[in-house]
DSSP file (Angstrom, degrees, kcal/mol; ACC not computed):
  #  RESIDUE AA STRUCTURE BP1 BP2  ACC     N-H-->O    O-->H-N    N-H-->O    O-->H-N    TCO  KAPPA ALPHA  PHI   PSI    X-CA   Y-CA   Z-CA
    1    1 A X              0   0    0      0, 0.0     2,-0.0     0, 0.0     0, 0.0   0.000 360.0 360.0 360.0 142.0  -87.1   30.0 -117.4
    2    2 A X     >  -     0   0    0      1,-0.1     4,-1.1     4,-0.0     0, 0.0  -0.190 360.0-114.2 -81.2 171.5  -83.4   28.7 -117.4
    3    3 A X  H  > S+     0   0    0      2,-0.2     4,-1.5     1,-0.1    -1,-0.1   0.533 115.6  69.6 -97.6   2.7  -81.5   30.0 -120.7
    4    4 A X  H  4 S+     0   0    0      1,-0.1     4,-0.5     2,-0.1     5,-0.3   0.912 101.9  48.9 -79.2 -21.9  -81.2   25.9 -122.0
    5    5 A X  H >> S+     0   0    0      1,-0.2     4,-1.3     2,-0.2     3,-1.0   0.946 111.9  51.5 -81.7 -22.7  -85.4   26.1 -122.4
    6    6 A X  H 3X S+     0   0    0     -4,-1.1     4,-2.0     1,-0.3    -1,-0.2   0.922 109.8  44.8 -63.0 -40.2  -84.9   29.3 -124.4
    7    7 A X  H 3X S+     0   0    0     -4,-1.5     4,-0.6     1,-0.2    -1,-0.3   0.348 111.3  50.5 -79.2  14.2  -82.6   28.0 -126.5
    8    8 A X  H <> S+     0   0    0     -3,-1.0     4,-0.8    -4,-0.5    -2,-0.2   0.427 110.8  51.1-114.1 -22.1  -84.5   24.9 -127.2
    9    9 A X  H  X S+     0   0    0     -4,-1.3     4,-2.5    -5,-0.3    -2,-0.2   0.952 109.5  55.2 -67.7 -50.0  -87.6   27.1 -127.9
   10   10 A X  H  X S+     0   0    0     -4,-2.0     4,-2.9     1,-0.2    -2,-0.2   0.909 111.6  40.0  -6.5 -80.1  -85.0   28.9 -130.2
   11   11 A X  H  X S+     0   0    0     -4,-0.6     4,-1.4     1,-0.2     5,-0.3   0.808 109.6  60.9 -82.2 -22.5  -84.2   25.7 -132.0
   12   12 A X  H  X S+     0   0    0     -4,-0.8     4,-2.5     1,-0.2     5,-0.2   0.974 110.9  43.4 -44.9 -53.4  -88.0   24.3 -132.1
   13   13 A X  H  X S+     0   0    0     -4,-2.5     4,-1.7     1,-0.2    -2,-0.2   0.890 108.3  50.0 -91.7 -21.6  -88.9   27.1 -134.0
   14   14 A X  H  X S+     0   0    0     -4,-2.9     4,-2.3    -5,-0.2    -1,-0.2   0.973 118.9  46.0 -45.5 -50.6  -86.1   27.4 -136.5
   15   15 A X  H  X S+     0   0    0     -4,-1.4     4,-1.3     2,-0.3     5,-0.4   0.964 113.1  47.0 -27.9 -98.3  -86.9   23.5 -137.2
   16   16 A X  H  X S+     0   0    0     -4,-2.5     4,-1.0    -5,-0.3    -1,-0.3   0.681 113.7  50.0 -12.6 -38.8  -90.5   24.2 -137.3
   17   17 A X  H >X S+     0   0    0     -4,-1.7     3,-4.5    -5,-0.2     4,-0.9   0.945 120.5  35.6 -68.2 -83.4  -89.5   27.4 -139.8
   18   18 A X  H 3X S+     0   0    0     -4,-2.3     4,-1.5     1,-0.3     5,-0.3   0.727 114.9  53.2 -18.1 -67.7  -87.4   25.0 -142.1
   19   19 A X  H 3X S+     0   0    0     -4,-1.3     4,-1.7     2,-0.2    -1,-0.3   0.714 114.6  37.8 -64.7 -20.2  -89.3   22.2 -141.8
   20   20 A X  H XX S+     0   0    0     -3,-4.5     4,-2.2    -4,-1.0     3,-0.7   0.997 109.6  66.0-107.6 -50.7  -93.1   24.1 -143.0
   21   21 A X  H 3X S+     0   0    0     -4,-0.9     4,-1.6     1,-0.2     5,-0.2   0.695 110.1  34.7  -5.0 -67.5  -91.0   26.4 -145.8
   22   22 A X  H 3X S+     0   0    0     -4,-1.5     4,-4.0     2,-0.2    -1,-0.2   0.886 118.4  51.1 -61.0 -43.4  -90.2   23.0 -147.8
   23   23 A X  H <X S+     0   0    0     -4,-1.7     4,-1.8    -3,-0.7     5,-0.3   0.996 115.6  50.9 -62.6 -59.8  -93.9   21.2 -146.8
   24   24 A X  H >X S+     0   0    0     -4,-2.2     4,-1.9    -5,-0.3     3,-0.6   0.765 106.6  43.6 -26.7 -57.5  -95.1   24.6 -148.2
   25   25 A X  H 3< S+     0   0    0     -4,-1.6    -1,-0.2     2,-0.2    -2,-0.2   0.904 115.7  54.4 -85.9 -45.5  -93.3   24.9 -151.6
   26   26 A X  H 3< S+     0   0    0     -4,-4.0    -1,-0.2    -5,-0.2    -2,-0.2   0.879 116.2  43.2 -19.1 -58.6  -94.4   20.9 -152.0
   27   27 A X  H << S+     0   0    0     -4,-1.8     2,-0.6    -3,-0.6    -2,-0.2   0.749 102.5  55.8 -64.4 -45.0  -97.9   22.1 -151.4
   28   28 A X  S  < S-     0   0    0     -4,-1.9    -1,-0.1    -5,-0.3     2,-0.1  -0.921  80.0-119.5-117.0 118.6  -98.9   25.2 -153.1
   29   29 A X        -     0   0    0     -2,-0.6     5,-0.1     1,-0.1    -2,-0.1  -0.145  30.4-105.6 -22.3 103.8  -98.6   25.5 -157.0
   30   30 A X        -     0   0    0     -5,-0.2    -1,-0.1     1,-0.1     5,-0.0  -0.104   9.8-128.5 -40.0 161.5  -96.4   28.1 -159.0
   31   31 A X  S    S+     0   0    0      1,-0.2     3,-0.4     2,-0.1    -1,-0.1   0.531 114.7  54.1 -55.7 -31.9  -96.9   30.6 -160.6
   32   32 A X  S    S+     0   0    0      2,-0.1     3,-0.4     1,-0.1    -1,-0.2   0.634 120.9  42.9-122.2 -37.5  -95.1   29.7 -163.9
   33   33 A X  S    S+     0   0    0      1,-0.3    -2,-0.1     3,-0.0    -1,-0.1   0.182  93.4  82.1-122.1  13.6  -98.0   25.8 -163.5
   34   34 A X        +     0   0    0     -3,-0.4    -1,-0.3    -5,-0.1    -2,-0.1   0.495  63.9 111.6 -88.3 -14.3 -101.0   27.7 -162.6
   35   35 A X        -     0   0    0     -3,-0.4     2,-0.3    -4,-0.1    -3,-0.0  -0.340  51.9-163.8 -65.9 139.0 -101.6   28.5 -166.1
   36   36 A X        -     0   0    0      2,-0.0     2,-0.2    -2,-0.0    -2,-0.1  -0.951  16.1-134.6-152.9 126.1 -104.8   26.7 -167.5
   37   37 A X        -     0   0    0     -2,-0.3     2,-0.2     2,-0.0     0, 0.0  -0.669  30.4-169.6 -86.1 168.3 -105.2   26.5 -171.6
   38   38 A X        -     0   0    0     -2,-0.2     3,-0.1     3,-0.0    -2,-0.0  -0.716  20.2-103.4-151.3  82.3 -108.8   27.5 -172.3
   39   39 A X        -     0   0    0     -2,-0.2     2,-0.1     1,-0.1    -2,-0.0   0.222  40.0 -95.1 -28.0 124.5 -110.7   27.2 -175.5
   40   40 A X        -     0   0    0      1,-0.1     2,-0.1     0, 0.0    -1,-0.1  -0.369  20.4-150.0 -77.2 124.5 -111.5   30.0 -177.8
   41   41 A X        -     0   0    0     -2,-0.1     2,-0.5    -3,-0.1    -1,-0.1  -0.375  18.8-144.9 -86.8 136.1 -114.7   31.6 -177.5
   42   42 A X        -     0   0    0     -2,-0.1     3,-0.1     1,-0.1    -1,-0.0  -0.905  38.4 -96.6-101.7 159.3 -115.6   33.0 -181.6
   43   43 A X        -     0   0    0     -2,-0.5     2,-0.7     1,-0.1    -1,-0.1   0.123  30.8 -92.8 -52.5 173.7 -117.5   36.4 -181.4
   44   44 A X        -     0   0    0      2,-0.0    -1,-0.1     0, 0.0     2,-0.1  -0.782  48.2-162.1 -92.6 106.9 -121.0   37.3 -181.4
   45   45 A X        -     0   0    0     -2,-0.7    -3,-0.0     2,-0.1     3,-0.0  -0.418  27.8-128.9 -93.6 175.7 -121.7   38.0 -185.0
   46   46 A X  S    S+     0   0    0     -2,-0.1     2,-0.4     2,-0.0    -1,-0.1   0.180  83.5  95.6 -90.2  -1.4 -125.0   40.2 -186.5
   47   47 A X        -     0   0    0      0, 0.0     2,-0.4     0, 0.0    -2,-0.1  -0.911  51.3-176.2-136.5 111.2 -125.9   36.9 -189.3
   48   48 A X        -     0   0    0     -2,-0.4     3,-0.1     3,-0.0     2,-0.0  -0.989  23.6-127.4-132.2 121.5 -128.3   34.6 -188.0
   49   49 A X        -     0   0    0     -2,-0.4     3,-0.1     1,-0.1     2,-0.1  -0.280  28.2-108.4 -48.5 144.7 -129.0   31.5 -190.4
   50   50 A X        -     0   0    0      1,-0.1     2,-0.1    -2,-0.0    -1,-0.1  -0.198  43.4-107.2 -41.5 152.6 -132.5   31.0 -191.3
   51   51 A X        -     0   0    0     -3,-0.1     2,-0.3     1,-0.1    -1,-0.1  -0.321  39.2 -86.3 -84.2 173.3 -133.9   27.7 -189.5
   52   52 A X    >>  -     0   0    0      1,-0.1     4,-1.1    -2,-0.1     3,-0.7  -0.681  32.0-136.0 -84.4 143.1 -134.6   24.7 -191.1
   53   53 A X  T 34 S+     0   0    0     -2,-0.3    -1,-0.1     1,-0.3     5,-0.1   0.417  98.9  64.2 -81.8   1.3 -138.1   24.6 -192.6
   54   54 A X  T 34 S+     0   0    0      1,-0.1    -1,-0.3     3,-0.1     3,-0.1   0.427 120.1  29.0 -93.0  -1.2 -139.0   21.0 -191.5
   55   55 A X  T <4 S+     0   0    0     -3,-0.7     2,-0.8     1,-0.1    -2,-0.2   0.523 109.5  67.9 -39.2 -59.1 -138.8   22.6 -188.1
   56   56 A X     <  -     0   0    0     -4,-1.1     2,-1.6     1,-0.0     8,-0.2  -0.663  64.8-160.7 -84.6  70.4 -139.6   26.0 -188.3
   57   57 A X    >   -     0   0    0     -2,-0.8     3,-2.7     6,-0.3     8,-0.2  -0.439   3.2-169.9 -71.1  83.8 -143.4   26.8 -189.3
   58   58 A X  T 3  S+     0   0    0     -2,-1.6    -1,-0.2     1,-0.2     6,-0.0   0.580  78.9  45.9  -6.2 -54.1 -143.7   30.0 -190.5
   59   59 A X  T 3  S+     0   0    0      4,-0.0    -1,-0.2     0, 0.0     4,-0.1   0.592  88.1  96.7 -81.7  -8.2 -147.4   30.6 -190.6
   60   60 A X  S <  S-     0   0    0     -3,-2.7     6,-0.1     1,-0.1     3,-0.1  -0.252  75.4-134.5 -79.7 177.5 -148.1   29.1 -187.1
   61   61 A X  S    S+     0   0    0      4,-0.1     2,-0.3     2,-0.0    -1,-0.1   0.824 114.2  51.3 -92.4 -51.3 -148.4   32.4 -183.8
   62   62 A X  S    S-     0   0    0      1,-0.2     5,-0.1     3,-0.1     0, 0.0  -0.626  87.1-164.8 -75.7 137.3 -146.0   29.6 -182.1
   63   63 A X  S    S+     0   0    0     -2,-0.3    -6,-0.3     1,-0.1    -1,-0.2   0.233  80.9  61.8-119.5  19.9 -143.2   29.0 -184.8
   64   64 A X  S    S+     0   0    0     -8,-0.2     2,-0.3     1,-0.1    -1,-0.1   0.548 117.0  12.1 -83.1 -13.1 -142.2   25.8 -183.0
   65   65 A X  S    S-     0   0    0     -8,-0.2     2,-0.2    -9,-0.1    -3,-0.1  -0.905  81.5-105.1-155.7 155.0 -145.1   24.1 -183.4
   66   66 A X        -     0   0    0     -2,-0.3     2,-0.6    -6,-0.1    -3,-0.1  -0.631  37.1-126.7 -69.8 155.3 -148.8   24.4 -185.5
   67   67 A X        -     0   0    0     -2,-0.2     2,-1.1    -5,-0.1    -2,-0.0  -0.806  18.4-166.2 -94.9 103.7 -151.8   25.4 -183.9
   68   68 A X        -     0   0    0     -2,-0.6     2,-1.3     1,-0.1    -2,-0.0  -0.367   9.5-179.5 -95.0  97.8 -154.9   23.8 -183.7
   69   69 A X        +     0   0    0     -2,-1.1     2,-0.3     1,-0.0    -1,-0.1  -0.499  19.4 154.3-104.4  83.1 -157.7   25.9 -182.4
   70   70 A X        -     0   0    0     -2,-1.3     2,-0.1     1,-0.1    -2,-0.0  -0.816  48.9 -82.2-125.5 164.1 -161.3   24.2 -182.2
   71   71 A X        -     0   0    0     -2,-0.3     2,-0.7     1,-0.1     3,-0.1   0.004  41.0-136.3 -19.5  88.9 -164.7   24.1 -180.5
   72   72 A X        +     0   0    0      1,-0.2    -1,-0.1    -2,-0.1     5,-0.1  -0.677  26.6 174.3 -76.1 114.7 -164.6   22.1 -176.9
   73   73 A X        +     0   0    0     -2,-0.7    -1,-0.2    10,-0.4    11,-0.1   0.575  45.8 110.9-117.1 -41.1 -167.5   20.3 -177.2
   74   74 A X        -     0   0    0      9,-0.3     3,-0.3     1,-0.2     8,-0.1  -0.021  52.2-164.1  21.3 117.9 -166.3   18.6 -173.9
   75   75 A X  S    S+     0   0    0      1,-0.2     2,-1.7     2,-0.0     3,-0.2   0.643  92.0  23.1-110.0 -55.3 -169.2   20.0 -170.5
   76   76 A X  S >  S+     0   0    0      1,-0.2     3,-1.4     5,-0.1    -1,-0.2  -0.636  79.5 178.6-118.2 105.4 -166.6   18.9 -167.6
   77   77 A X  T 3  S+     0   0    0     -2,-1.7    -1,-0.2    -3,-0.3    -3,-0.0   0.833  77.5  61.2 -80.2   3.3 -163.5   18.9 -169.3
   78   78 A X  T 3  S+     0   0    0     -3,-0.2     2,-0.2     2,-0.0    -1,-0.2   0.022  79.8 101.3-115.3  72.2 -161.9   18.0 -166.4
   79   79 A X  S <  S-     0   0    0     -3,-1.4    -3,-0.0     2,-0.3    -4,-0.0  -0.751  79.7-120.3-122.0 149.4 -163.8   14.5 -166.1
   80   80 A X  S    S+     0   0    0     -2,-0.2     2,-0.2     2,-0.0    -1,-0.1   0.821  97.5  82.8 -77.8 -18.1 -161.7   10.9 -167.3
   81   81 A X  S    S-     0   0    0     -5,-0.0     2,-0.5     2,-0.0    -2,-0.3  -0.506  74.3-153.2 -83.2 135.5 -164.9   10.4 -170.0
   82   82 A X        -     0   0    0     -2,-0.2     2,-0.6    -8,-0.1    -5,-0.1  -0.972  11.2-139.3-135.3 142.4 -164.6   12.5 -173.4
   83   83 A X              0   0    0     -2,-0.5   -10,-0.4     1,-0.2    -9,-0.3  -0.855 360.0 360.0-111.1 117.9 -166.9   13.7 -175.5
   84   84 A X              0   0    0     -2,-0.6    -1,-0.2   -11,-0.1   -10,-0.0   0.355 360.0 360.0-129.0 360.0 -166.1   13.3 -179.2
């Protein structure tokens, strides 16, 4: 290699340096504007409200829902005809 391609390799890469140093600082996000406000969580307390009582059935084994638990009267229950 002659010394003008070294020094034009030389100046390529200063260029190159300069030039991706500025694209860089463009690109990538401070520190100081990375900061993100975030909504506030309240704690986990020990007081849990009662449910609503049009909801809530107490007396049922399910307490979403009633149960009703009767005879199947039904020979193939899984046939489209029902016997009732």
């Amino acid at each position: 290699m002659k010394q003008k391609d070294i020094a034009l390799i030389v100046v390529i890469i200063v260029v190159s340096a300069v030039f991706s140093y500025f694209i860089s600082k463009a690109i990538f996000v401070k520190p100081s504007t990375r900061q993100q406000l975030v909504e506030v969580v309240r704690p986990i307390t020990t007081d849990f409200p009662q449910p609503d009582s049009r909801f809530f059935n107490t007396s049922a084994y399910d307490p979403t829902a009633p149960i009703n638990v009767t005879q199947n009267t039904n020979a193939n229950p899984f046939s489209q005809a029902t016997n009732q």
